[in-house]
Backbone and ligand atoms as CSV (ligand in chain L), in Angstrom:
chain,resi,resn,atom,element,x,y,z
A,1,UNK,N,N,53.532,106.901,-125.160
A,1,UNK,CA,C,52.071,106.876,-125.286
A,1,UNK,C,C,51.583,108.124,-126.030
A,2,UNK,N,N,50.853,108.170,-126.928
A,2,UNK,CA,C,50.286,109.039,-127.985
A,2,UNK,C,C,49.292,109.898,-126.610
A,3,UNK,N,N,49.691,111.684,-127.321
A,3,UNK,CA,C,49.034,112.592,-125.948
A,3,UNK,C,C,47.937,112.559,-126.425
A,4,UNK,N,N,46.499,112.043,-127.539
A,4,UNK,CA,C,45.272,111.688,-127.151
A,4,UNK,C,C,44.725,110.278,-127.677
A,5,UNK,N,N,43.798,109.634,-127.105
A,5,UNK,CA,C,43.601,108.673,-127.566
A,5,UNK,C,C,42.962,108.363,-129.007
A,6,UNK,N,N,42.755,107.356,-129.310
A,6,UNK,CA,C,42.795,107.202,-130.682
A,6,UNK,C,C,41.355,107.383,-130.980
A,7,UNK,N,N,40.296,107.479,-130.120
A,7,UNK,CA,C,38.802,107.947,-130.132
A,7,UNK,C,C,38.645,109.007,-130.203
A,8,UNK,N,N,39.485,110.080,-129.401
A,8,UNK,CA,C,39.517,111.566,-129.411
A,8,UNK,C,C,40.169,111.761,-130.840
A,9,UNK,N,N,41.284,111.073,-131.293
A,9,UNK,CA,C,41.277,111.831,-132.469
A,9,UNK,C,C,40.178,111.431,-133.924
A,10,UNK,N,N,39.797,110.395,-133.610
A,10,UNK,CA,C,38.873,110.191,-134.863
A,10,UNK,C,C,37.812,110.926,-134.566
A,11,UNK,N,N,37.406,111.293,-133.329
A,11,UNK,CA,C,36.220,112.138,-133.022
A,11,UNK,C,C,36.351,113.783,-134.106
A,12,UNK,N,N,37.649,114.494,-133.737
A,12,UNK,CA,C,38.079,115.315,-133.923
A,12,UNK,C,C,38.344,115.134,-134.992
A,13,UNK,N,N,39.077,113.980,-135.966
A,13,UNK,CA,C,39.080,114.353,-137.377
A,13,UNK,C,C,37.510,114.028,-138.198
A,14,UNK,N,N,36.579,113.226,-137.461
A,14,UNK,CA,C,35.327,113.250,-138.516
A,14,UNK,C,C,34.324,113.013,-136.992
A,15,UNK,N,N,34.091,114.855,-136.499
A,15,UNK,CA,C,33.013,114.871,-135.794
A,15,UNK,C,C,31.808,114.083,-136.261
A,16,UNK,N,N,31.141,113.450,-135.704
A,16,UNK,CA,C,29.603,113.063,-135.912
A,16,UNK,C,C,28.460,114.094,-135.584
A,17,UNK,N,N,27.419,114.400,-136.511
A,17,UNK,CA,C,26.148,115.022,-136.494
A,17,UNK,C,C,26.936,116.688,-136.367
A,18,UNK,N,N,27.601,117.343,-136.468
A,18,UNK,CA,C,27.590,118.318,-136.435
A,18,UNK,C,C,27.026,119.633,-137.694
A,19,UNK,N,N,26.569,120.517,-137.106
A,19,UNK,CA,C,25.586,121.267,-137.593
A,19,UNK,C,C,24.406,122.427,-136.452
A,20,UNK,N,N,23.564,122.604,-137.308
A,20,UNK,CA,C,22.277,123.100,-136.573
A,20,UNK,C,C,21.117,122.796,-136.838
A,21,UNK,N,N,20.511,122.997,-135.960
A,21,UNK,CA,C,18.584,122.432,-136.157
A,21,UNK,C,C,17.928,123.668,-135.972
A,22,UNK,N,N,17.378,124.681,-137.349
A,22,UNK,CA,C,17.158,125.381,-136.996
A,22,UNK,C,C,15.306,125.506,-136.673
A,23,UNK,N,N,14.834,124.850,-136.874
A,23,UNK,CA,C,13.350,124.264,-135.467
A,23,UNK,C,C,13.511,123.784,-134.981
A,24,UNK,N,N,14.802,124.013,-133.776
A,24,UNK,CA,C,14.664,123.078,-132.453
A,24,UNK,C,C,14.188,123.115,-131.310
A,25,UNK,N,N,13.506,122.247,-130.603
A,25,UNK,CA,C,13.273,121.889,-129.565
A,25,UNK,C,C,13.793,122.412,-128.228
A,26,UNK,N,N,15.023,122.506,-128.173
A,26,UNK,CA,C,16.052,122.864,-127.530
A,26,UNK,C,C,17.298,123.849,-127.733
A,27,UNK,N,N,17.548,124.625,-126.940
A,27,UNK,CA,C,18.817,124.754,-127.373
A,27,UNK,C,C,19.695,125.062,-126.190
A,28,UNK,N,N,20.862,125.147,-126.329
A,28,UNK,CA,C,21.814,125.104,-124.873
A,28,UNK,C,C,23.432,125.790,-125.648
A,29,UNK,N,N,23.678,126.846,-124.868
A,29,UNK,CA,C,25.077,127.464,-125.136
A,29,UNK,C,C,25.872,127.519,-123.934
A,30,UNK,N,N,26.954,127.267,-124.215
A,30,UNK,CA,C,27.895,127.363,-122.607
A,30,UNK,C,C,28.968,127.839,-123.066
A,31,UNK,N,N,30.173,128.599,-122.494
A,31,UNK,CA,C,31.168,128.921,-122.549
A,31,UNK,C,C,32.266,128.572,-121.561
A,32,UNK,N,N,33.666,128.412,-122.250
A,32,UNK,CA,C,34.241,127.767,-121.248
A,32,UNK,C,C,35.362,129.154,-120.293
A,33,UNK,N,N,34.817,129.077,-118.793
A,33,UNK,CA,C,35.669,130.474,-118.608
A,33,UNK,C,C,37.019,130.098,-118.628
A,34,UNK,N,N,37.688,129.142,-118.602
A,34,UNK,CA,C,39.483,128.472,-118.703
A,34,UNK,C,C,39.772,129.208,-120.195
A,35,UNK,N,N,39.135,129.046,-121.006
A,35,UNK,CA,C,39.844,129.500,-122.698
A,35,UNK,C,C,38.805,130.335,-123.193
A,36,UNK,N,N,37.597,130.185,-122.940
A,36,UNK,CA,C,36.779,131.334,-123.834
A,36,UNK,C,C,35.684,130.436,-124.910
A,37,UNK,N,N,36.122,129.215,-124.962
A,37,UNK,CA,C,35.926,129.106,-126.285
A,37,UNK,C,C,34.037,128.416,-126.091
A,38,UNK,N,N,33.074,128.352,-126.992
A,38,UNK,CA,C,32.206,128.291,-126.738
A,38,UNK,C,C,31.459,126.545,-127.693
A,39,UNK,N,N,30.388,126.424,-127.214
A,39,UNK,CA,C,29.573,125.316,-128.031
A,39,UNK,C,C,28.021,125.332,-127.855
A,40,UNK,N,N,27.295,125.264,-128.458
A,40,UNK,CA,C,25.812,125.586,-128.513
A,40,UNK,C,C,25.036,123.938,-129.346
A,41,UNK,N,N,24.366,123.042,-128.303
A,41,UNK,CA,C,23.351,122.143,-128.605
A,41,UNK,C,C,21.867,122.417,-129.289
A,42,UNK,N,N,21.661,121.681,-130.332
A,42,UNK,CA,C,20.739,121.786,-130.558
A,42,UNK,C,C,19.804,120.993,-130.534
A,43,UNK,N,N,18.360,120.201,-129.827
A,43,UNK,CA,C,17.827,118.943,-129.760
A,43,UNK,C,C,16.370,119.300,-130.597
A,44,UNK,N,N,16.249,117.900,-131.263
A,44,UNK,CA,C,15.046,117.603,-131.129
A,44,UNK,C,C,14.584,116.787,-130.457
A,45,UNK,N,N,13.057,116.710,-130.282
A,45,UNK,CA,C,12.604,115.314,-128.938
A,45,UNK,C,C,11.421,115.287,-129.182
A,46,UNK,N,N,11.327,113.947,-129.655
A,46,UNK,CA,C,10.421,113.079,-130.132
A,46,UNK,C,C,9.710,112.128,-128.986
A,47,UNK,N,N,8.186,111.844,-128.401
A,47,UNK,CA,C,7.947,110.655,-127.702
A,47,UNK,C,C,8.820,110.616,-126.064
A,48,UNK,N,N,9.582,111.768,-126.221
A,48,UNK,CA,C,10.204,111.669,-125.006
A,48,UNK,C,C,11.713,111.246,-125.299
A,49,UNK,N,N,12.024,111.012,-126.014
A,49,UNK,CA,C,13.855,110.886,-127.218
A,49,UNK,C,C,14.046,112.034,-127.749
A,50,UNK,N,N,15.732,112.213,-127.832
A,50,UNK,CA,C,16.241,112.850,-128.618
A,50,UNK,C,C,16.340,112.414,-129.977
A,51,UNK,N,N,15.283,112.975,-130.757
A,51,UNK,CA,C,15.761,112.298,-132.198
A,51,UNK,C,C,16.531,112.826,-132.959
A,52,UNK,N,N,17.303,113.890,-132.721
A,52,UNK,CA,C,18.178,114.765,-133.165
A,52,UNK,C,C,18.950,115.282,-132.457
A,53,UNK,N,N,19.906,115.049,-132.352
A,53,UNK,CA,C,21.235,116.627,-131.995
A,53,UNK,C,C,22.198,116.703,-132.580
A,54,UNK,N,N,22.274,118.546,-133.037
A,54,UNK,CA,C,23.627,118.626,-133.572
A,54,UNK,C,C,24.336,119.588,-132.688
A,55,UNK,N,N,25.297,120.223,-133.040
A,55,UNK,CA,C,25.967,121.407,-132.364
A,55,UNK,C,C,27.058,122.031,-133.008
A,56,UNK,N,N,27.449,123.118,-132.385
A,56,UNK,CA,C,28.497,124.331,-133.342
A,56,UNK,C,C,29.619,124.403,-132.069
A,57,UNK,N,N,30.537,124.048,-132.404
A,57,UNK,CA,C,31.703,123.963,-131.490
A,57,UNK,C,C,32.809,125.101,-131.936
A,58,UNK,N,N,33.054,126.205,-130.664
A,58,UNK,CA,C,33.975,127.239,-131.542
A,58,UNK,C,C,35.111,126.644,-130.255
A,59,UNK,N,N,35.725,125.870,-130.571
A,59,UNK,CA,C,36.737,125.007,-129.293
A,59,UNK,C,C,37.822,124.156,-129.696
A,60,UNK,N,N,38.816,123.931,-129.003
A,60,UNK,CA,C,40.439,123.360,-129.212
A,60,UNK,C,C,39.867,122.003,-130.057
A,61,UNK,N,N,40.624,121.163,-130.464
A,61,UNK,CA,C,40.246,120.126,-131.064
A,61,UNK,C,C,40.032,118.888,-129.764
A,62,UNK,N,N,40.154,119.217,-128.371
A,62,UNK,CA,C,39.177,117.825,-127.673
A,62,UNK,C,C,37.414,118.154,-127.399
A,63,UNK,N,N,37.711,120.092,-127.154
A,63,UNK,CA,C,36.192,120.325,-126.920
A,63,UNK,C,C,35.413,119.738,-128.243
A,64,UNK,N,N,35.854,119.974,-129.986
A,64,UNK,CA,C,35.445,118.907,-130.883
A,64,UNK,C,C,34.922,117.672,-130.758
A,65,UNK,N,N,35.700,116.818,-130.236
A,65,UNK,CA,C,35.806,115.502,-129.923
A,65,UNK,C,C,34.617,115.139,-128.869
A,66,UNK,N,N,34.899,115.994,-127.770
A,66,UNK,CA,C,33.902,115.862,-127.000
A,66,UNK,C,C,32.232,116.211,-127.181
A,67,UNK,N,N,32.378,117.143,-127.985
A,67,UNK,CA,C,31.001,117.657,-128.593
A,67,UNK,C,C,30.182,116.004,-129.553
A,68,UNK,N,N,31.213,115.567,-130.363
A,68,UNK,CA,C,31.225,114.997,-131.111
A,68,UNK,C,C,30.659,113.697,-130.039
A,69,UNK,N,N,31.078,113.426,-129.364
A,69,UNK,CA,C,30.894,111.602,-128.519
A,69,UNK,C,C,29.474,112.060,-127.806
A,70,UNK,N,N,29.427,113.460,-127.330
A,70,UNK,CA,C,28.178,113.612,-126.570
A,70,UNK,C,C,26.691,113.811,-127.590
A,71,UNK,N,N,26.874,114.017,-128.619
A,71,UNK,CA,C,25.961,114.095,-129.654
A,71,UNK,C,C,25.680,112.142,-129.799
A,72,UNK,N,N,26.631,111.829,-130.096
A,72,UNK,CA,C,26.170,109.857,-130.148
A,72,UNK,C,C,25.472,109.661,-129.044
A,73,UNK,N,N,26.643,109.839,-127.656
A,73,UNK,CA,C,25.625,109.779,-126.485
A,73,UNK,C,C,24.139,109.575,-126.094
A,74,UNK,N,N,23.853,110.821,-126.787
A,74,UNK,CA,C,22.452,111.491,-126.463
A,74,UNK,C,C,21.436,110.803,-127.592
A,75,UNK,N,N,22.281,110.804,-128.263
A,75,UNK,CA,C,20.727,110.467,-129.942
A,75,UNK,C,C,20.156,109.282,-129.950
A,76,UNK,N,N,18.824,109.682,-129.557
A,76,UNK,CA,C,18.097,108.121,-129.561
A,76,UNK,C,C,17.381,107.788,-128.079
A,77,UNK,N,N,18.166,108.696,-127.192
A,77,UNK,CA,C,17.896,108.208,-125.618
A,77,UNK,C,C,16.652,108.872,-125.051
A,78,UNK,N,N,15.896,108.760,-124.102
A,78,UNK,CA,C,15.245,109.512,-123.631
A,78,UNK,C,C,15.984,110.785,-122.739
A,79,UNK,N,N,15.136,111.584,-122.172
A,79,UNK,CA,C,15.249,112.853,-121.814
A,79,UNK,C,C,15.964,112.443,-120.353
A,80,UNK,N,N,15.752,111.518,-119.704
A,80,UNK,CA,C,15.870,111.120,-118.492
A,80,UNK,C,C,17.457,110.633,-118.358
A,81,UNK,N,N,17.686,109.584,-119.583
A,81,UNK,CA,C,19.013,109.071,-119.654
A,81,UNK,C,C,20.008,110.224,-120.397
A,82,UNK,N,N,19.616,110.934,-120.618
A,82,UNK,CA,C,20.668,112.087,-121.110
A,82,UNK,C,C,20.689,112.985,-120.137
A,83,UNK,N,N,20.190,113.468,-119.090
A,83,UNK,CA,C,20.274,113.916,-117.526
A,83,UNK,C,C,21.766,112.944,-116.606
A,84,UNK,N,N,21.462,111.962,-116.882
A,84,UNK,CA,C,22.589,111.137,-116.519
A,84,UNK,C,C,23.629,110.874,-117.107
A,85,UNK,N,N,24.066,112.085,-118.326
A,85,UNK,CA,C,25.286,112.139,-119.006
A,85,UNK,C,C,26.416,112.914,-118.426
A,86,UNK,N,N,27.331,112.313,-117.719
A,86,UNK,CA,C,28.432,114.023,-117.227
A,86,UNK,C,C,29.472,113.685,-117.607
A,87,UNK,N,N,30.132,115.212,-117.731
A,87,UNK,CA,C,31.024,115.222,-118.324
A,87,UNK,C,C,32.173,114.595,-118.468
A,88,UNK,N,N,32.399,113.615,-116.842
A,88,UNK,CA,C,33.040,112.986,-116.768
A,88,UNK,C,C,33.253,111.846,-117.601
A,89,UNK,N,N,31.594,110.857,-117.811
A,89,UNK,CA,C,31.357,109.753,-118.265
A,89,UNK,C,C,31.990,110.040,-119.862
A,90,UNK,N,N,31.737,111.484,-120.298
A,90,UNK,CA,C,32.010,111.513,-121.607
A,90,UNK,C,C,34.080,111.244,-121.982
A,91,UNK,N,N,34.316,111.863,-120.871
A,91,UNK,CA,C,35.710,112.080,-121.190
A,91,UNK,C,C,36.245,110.446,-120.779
A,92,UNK,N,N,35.491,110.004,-119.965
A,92,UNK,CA,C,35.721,108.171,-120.205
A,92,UNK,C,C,35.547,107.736,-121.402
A,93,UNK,N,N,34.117,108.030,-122.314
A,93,UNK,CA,C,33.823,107.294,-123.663
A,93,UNK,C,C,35.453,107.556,-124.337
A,94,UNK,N,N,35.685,108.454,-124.166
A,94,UNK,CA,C,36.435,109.016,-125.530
A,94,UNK,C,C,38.139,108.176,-124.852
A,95,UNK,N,N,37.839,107.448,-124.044
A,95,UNK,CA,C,39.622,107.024,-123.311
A,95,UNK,C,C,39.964,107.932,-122.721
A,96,UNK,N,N,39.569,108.983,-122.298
A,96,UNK,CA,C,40.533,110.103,-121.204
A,96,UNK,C,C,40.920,111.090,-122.327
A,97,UNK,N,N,41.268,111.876,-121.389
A,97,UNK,CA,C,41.751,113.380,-121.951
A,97,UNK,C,C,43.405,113.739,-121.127
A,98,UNK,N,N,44.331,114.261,-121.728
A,98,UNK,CA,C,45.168,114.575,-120.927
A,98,UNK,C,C,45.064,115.122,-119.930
A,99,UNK,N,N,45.417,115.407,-118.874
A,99,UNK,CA,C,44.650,116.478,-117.798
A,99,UNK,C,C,44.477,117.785,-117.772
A,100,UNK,N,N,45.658,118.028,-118.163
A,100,UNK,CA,C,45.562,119.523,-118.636
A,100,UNK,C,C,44.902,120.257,-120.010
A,101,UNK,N,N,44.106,118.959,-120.273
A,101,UNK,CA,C,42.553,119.054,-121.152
A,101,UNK,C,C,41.336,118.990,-120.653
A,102,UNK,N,N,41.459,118.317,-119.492
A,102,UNK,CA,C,40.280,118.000,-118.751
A,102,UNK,C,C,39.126,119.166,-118.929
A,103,UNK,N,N,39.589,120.397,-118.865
A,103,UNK,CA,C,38.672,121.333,-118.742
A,103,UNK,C,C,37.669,121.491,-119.886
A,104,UNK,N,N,37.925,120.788,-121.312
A,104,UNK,CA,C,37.762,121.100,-122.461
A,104,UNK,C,C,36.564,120.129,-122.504
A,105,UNK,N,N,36.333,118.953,-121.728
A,105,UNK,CA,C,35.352,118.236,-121.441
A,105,UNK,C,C,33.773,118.800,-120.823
A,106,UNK,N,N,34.165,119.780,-120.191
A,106,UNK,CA,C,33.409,120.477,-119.116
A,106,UNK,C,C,31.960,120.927,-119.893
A,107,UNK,N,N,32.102,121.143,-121.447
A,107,UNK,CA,C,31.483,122.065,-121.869
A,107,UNK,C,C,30.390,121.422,-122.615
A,108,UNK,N,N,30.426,119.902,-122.977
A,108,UNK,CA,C,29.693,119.228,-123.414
A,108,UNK,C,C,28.357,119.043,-123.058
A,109,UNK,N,N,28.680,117.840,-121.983
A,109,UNK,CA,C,27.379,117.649,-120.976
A,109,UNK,C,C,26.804,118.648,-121.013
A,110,UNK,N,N,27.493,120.123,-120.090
A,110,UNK,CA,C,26.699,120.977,-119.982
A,110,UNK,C,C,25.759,121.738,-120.648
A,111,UNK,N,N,26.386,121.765,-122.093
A,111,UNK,CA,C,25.553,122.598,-123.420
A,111,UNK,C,C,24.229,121.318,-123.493
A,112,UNK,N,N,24.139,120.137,-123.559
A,112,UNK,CA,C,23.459,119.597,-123.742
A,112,UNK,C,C,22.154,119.802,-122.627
A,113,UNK,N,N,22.590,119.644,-121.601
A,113,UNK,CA,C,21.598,120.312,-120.613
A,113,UNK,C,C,20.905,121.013,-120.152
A,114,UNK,N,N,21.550,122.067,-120.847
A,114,UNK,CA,C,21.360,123.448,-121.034
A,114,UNK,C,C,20.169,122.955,-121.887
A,115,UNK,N,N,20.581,122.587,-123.367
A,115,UNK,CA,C,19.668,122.173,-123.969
A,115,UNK,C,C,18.303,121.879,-123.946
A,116,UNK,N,N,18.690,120.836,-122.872
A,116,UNK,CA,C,17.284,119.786,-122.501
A,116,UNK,C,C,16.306,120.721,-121.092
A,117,UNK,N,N,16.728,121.507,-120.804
A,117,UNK,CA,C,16.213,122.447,-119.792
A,117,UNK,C,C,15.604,123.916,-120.583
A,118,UNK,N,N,15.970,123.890,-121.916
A,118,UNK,CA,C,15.356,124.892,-122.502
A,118,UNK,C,C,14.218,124.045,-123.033
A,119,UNK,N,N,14.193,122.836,-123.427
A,119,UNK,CA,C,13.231,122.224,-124.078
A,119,UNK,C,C,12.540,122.654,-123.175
A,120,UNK,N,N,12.798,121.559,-121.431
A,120,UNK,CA,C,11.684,121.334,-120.833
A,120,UNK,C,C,10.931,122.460,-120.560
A,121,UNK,N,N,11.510,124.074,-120.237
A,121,UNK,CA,C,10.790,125.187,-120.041
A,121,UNK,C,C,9.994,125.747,-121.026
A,122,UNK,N,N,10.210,125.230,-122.443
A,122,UNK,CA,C,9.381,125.873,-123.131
A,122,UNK,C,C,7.772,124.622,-123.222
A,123,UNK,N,N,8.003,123.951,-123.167
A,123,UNK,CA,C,7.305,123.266,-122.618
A,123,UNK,C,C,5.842,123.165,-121.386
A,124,UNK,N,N,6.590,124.135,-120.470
A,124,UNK,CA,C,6.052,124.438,-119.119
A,124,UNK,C,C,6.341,123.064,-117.907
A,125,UNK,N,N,7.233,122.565,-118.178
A,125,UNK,CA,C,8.028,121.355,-117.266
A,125,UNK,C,C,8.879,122.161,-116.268
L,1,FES,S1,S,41.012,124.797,-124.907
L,1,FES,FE1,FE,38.995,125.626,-124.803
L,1,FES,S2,S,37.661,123.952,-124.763
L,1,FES,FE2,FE,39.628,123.121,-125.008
């Protein structure tokens, strides 16, 4: 059996939306304390949707992948249904992660949240 699935690697060889928004709405940075390595969300939000996210992934090639599926995830959804994204669900989209990757998942969801919690505070939410 191939050690990632065939979603994780197309994720990882042609991330989706990656980049920055530099008038965003949002933003969210997390670091992972297992390796160090970091990822920073960027949203826009439109009507109560994300009509934008990109992000900067400095991470192994699943935190990539994962950055990459949680950006589809999110784009398009409201603020509410991207609250109900974890990290888990993501490392399902993508077919699983080896386990001793698992951790590399961790950082997604969370940057995004991060995200959507900077929106809502600047906001006054
Ligand atoms: S090894 Fe650091 S996020 Fe994967």
């Amino acid at each position: 059996m191939p050690f990632y699935s065939e979603k994780v690697m197309d994720h990882f060889q042609n991330p989706r939306n990656v980049g920055e928004i530099k008038d965003a709405d949002g933003v969210g940075e997390v670091g992972n304390p297992v390796c160090g390595d970091m990822m920073t969300f960027y949203i826009k939000v439109k009507d109560n949707r994300i009509e934008d996210v990109k992000y900067k992934t400095f991470g192994c090639g699943a935190a990539i992948a994962v950055s990459s599926m949680v950006s589809e995830m999110a784009k398009g959804k409201t603020i509410d249904e991207v609250k109900a994204i974890t990290n888990d669900l993501v490392a399902k989209e993508l077919g699983g992660l080896p386990s001793h990757k698992m951790h590399c998942s961790n950082l997604g969801a969370d940057a995004l949240h991060k995200a959507i919690e900077n929106y809502l505070s600047k906001k006054g939410k």
